[in-house]
GUTOR-333448 format. One record per residue: residue number from 1; chain; x, y, z of N, C-alpha, C in turn. Coordinates in steps of 0.001 Angstrom, whole numbers. Layout:
N
<site><n>NUM</n><chain>A</chain><n_east>X</n_east><n_north>Y</n_north><n_up>Z</n_up><ca_east>X</ca_east><ca_north>Y</ca_north><ca_up>Z</ca_up><c_east>X</c_east><c_north>Y</c_north><c_up>Z</c_up></site>
...
***
This chain:
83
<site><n>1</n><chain>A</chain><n_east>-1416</n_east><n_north>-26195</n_north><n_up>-12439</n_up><ca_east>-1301</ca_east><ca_north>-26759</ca_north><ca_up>-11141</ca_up><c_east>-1771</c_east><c_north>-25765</c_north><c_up>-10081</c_up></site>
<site><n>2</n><chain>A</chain><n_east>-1530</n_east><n_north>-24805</n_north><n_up>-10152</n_up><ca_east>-1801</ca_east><ca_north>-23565</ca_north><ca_up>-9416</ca_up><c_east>-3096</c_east><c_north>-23206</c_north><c_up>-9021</c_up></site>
<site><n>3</n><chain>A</chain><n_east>-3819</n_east><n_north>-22904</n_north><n_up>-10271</n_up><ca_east>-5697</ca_east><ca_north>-22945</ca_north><ca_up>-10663</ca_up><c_east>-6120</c_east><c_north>-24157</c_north><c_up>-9358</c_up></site>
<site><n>4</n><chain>A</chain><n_east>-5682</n_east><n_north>-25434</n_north><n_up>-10002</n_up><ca_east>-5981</ca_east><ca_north>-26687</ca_north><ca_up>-9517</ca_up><c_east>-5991</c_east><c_north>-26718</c_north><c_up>-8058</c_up></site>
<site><n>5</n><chain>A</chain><n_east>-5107</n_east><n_north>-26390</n_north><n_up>-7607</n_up><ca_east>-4472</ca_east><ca_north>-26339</ca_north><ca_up>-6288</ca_up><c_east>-5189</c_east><c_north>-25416</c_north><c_up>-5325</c_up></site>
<site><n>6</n><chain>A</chain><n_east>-5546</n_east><n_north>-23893</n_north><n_up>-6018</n_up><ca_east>-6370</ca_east><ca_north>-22953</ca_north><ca_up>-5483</ca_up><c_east>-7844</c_east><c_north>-23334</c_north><c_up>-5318</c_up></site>
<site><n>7</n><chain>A</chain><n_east>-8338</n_east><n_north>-24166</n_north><n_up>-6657</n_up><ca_east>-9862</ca_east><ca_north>-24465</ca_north><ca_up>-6282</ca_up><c_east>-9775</c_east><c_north>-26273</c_north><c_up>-5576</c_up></site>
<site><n>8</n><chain>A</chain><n_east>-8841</n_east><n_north>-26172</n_north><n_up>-5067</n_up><ca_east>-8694</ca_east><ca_north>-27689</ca_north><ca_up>-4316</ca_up><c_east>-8886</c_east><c_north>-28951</c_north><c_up>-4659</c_up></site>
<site><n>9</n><chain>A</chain><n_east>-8457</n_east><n_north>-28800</n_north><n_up>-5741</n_up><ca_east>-8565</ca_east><ca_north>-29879</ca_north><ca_up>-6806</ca_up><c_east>-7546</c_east><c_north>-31181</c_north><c_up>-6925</c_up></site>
<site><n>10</n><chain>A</chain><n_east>-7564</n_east><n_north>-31759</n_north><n_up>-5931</n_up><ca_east>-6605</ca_east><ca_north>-32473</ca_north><ca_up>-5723</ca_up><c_east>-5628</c_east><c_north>-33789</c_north><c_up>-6951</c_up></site>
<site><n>11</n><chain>A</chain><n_east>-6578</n_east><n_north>-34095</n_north><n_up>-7579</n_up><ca_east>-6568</ca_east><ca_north>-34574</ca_north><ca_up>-8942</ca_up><c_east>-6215</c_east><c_north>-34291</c_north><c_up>-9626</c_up></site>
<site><n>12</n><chain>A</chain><n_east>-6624</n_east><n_north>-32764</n_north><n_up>-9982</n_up><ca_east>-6059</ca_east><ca_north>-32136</ca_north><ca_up>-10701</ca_up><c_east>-4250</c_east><c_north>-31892</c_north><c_up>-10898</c_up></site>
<site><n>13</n><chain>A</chain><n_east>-4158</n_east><n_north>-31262</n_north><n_up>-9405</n_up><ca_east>-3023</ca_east><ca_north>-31037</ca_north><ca_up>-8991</ca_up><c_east>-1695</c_east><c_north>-32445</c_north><c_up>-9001</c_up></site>
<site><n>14</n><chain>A</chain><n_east>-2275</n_east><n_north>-33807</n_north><n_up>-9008</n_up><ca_east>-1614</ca_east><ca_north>-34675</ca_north><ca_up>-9222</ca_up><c_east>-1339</c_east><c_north>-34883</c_north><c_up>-10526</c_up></site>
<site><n>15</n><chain>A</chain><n_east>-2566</n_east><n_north>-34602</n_north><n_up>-11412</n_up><ca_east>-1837</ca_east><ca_north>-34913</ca_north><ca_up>-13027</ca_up><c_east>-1388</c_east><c_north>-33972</c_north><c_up>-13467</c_up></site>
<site><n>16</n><chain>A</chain><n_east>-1051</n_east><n_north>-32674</n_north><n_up>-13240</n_up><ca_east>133</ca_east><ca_north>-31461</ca_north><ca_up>-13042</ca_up><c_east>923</c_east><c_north>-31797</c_north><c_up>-12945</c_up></site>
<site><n>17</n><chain>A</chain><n_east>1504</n_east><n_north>-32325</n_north><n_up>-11870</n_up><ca_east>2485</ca_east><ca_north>-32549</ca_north><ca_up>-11503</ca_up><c_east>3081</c_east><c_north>-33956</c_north><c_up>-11963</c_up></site>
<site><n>18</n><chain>A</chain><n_east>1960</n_east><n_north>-35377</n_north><n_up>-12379</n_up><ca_east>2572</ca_east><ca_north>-36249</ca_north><ca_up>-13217</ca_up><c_east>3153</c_east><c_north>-35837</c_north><c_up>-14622</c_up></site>
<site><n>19</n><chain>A</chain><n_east>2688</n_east><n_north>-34664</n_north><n_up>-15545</n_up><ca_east>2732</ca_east><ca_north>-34176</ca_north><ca_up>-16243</ca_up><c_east>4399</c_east><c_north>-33381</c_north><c_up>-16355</c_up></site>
<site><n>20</n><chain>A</chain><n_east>4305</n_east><n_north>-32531</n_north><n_up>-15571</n_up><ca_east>5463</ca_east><ca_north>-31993</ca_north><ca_up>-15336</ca_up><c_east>6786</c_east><c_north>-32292</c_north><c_up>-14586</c_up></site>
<site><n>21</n><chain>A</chain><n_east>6403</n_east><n_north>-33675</n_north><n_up>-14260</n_up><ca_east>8000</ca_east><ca_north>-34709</ca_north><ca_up>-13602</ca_up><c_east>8089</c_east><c_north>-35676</c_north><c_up>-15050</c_up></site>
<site><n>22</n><chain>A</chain><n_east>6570</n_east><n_north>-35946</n_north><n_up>-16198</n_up><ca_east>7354</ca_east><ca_north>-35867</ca_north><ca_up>-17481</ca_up><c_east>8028</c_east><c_north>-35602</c_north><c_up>-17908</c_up></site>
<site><n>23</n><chain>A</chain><n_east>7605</n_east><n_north>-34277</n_north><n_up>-18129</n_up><ca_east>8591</ca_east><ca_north>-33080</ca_north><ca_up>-18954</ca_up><c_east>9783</c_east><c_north>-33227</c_north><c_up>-18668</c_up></site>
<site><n>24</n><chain>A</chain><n_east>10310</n_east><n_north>-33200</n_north><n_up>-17281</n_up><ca_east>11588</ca_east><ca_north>-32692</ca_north><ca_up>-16266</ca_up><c_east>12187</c_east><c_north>-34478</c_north><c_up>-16684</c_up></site>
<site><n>25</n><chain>A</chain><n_east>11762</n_east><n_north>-35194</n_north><n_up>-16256</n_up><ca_east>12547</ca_east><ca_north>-36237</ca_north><ca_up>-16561</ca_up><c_east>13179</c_east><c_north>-37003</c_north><c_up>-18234</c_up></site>
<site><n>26</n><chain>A</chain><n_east>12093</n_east><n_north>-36132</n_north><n_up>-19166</n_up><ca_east>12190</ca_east><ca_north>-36966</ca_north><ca_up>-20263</ca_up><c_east>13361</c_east><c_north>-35892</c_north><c_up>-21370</c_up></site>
<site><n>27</n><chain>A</chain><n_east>13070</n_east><n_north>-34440</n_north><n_up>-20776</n_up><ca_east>14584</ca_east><ca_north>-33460</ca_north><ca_up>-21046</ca_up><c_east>15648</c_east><c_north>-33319</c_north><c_up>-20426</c_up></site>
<site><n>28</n><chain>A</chain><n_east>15479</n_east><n_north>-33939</n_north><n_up>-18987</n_up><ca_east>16977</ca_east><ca_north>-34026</ca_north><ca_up>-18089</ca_up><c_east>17793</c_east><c_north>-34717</c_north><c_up>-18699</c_up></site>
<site><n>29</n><chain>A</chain><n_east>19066</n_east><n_north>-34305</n_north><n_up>-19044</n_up><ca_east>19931</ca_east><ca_north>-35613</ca_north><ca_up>-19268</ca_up><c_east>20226</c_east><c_north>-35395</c_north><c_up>-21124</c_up></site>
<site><n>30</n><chain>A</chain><n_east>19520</n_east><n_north>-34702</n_north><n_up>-22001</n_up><ca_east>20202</ca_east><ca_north>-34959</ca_north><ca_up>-23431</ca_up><c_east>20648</c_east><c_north>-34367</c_north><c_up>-23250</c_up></site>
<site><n>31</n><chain>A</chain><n_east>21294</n_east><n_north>-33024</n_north><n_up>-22868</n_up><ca_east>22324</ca_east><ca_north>-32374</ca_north><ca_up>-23226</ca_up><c_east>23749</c_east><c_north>-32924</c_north><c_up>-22426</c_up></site>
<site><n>32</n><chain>A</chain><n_east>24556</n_east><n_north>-32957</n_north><n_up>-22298</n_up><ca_east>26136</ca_east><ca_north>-33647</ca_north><ca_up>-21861</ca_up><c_east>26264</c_east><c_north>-32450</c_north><c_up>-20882</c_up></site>
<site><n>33</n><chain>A</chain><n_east>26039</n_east><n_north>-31529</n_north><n_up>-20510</n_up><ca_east>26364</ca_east><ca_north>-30360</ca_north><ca_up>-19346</ca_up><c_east>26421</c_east><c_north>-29916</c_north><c_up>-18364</c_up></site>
<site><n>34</n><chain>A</chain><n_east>26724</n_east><n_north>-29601</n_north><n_up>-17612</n_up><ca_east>26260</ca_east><ca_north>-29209</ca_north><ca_up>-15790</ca_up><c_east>24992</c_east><c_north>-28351</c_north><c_up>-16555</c_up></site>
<site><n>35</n><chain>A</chain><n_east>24767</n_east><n_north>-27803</n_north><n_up>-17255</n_up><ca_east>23111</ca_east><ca_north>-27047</ca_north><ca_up>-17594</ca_up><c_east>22069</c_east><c_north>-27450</c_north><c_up>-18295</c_up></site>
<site><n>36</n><chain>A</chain><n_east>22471</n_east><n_north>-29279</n_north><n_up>-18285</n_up><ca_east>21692</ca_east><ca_north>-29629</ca_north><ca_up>-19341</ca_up><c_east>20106</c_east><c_north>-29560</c_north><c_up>-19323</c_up></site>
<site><n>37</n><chain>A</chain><n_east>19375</n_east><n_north>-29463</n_north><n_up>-18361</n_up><ca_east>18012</ca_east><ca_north>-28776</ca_north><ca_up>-17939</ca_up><c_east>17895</c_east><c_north>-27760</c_north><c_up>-18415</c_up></site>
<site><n>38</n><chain>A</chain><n_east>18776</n_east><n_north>-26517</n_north><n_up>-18587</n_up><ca_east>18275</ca_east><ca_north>-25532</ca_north><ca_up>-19151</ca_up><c_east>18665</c_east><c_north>-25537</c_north><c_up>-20074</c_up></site>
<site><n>39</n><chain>A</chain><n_east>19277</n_east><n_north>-26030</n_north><n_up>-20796</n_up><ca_east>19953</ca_east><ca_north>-26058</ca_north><ca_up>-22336</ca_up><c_east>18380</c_east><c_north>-26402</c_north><c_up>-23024</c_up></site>
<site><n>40</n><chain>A</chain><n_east>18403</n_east><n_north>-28214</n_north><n_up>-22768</n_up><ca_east>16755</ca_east><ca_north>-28717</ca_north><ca_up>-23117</ca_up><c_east>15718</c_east><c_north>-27669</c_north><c_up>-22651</c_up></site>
<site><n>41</n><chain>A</chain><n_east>15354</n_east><n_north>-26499</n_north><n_up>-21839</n_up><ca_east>14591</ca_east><ca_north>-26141</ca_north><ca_up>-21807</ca_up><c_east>14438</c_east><c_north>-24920</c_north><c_up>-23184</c_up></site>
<site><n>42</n><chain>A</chain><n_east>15785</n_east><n_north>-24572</n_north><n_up>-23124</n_up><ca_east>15745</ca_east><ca_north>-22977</ca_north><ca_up>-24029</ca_up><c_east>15625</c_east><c_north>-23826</c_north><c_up>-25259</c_up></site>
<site><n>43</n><chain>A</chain><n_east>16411</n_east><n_north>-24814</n_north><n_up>-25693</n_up><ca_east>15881</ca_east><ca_north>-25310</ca_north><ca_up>-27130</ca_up><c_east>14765</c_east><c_north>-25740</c_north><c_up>-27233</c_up></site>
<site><n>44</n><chain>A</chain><n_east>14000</n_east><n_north>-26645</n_north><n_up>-26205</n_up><ca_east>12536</ca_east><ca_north>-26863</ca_north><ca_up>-26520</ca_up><c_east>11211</c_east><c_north>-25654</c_north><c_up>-26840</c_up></site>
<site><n>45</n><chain>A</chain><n_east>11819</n_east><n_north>-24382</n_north><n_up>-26012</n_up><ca_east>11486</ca_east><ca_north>-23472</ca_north><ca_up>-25996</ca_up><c_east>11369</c_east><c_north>-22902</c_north><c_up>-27667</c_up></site>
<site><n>46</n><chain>A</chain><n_east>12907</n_east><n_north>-22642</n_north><n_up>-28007</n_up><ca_east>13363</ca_east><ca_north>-22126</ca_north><ca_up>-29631</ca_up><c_east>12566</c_east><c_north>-23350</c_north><c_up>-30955</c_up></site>
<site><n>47</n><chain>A</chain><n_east>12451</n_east><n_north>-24250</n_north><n_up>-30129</n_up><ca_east>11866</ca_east><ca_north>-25287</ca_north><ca_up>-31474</ca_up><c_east>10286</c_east><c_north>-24888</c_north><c_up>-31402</c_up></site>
<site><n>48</n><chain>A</chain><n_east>9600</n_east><n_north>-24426</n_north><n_up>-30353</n_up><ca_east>8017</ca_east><ca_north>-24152</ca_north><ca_up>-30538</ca_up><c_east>8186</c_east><c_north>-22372</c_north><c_up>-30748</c_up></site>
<site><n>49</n><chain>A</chain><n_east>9105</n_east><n_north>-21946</n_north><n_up>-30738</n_up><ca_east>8930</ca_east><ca_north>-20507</ca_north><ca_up>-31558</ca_up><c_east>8700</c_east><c_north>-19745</c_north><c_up>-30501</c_up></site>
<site><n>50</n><chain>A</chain><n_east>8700</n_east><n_north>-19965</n_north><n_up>-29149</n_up><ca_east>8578</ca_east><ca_north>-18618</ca_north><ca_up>-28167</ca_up><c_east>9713</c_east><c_north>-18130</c_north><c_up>-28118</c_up></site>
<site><n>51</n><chain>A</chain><n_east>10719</n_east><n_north>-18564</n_north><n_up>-27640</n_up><ca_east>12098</ca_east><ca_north>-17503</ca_north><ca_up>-28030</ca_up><c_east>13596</c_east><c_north>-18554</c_north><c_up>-28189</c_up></site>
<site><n>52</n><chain>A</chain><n_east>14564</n_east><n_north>-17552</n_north><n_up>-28483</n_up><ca_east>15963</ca_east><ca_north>-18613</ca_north><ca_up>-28920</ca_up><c_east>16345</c_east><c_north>-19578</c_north><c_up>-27968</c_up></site>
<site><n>53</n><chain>A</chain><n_east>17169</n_east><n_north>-20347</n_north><n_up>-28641</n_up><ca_east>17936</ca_east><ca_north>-20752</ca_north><ca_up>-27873</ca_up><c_east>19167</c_east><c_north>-20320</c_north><c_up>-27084</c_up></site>
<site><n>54</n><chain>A</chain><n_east>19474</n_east><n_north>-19277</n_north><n_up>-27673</n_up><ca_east>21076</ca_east><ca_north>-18552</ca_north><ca_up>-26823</ca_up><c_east>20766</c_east><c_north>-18921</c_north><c_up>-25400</c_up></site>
<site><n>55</n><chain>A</chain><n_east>21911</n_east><n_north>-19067</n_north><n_up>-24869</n_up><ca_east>22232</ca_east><ca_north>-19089</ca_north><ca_up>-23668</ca_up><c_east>23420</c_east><c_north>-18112</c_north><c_up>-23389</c_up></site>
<site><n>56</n><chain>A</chain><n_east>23519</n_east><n_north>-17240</n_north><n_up>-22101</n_up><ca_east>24615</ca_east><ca_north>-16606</ca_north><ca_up>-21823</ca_up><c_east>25798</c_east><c_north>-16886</c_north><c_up>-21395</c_up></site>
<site><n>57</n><chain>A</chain><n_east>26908</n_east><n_north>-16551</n_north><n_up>-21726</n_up><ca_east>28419</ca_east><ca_north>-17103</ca_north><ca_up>-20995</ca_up><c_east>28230</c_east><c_north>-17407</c_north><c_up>-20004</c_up></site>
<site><n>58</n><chain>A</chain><n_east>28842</n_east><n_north>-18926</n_north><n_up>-19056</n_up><ca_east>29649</ca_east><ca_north>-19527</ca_north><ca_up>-19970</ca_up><c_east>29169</c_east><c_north>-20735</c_north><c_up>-20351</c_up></site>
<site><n>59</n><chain>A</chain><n_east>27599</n_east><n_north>-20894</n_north><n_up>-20588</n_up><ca_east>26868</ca_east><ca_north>-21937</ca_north><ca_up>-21357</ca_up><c_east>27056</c_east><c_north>-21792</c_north><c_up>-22814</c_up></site>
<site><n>60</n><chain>A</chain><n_east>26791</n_east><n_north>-22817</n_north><n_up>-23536</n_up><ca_east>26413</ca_east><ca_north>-22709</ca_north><ca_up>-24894</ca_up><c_east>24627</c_east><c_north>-22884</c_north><c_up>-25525</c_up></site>
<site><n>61</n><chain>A</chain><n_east>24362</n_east><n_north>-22836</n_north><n_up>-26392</n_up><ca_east>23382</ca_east><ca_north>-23507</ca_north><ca_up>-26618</ca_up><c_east>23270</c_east><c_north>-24887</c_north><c_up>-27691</c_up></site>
<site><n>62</n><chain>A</chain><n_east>22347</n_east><n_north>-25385</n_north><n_up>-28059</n_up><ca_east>22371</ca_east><ca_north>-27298</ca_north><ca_up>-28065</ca_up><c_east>23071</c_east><c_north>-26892</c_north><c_up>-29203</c_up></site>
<site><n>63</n><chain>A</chain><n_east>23962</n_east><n_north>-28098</n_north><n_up>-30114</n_up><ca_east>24495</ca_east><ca_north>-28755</ca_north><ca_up>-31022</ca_up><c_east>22979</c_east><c_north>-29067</c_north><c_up>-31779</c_up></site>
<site><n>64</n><chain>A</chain><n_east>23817</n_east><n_north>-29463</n_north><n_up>-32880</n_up><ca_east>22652</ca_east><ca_north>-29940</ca_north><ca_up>-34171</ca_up><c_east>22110</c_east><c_north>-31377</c_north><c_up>-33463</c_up></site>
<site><n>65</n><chain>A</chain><n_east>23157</n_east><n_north>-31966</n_north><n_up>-32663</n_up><ca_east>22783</ca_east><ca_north>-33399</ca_north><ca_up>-32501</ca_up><c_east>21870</c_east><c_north>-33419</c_north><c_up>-31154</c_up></site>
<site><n>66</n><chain>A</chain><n_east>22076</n_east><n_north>-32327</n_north><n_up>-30130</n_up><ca_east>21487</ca_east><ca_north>-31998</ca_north><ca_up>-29049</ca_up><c_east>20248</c_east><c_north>-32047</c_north><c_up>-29569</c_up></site>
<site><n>67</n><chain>A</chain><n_east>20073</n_east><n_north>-31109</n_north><n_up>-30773</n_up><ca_east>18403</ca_east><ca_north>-30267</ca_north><ca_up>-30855</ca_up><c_east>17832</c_east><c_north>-31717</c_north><c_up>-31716</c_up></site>
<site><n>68</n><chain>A</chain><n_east>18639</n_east><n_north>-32193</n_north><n_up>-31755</n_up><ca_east>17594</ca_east><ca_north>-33322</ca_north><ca_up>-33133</ca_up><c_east>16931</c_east><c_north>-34451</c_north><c_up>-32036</c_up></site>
<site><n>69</n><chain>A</chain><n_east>17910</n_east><n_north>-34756</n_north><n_up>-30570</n_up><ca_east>17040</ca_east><ca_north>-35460</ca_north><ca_up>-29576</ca_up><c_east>16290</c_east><c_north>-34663</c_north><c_up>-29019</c_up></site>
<site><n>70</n><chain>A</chain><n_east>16813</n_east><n_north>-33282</n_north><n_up>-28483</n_up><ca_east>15247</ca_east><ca_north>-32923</ca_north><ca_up>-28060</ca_up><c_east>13940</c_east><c_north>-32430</c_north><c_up>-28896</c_up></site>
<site><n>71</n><chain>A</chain><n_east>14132</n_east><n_north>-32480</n_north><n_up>-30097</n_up><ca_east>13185</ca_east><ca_north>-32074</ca_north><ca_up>-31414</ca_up><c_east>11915</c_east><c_north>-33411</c_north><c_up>-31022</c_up></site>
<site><n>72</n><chain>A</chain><n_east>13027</n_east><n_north>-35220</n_north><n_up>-31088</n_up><ca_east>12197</ca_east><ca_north>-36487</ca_north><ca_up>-31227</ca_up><c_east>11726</c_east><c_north>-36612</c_north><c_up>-29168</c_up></site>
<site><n>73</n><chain>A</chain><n_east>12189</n_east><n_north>-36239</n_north><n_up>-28653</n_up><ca_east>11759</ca_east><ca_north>-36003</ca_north><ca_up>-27281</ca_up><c_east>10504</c_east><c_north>-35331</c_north><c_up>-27381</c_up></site>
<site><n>74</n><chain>A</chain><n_east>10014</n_east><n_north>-34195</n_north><n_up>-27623</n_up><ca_east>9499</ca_east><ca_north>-33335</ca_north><ca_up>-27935</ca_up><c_east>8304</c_east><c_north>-33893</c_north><c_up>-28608</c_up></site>
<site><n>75</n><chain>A</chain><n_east>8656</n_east><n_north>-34800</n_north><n_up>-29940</n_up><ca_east>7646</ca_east><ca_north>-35589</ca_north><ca_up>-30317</ca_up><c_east>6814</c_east><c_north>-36392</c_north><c_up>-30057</c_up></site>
<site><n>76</n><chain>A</chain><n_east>7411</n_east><n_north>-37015</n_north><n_up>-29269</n_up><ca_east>7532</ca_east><ca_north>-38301</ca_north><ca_up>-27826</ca_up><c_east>6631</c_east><c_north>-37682</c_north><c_up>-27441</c_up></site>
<site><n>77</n><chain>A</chain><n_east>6663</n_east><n_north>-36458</n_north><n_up>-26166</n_up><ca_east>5552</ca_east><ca_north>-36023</ca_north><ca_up>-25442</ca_up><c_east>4057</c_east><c_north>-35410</c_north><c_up>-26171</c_up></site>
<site><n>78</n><chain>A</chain><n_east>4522</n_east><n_north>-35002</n_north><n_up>-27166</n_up><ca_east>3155</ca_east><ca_north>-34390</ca_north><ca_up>-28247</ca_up><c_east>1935</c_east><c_north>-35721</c_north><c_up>-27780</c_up></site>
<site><n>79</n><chain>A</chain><n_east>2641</n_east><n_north>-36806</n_north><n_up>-27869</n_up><ca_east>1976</ca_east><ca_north>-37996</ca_north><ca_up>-28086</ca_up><c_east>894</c_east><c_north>-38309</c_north><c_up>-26453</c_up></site>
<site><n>80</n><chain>A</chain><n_east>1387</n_east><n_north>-37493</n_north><n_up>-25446</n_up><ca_east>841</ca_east><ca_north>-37611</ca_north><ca_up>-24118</ca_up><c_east>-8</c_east><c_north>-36707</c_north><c_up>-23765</c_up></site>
<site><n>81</n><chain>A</chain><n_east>-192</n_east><n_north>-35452</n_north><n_up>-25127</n_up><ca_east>-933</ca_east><ca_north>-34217</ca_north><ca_up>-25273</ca_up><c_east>-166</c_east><c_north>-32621</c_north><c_up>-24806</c_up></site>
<site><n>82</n><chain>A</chain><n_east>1688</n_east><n_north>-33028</n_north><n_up>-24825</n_up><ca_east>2303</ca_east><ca_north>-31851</ca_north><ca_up>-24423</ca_up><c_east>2031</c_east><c_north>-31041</c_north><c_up>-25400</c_up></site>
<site><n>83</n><chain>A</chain><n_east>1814</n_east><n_north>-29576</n_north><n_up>-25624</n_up><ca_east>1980</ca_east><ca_north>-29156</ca_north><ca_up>-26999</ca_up><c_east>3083</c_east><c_north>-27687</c_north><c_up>-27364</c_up></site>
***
């Protein structure tokens, strides 16, 4: 979005940002938490192998049942070219 935005790419900058109110809307909400945005972020994160899921006190990180919706979430977007 940034690139896009700098060489004034206005188009660009809109499917950025359709792209990324994806993301934000389609991981808001599985986890049950006041952190559930970042919960879904650090596990989506730990399921493509950049780093864990831990979260620091006094969060937890996802349940088996958490990570298995955002695993098929995850799949979901593959399908829109997230990767």
């Amino acid at each position: 979005m940034v690139r896009a935005a700098a060489a004034g790419d206005i188009a660009g900058v809109r499917e950025s940002q359709e792209r990324i109110m994806r993301l934000s809307t389609t991981l808001y909400g599985l986890c049950d938490t006041d952190a559930s945005f970042l919960k879904a972020i650090k596990c989506s994160l730990s399921l493509k192998g950049i780093c864990s899921g831990f979260l620091a006190w006094p969060y937890r990180q996802c349940d088996e049942a958490e990570t298995a919706k955002i695993k098929a979430a995850l799949e979901t977007l593959e399908g829109y070219g997230y990767r």
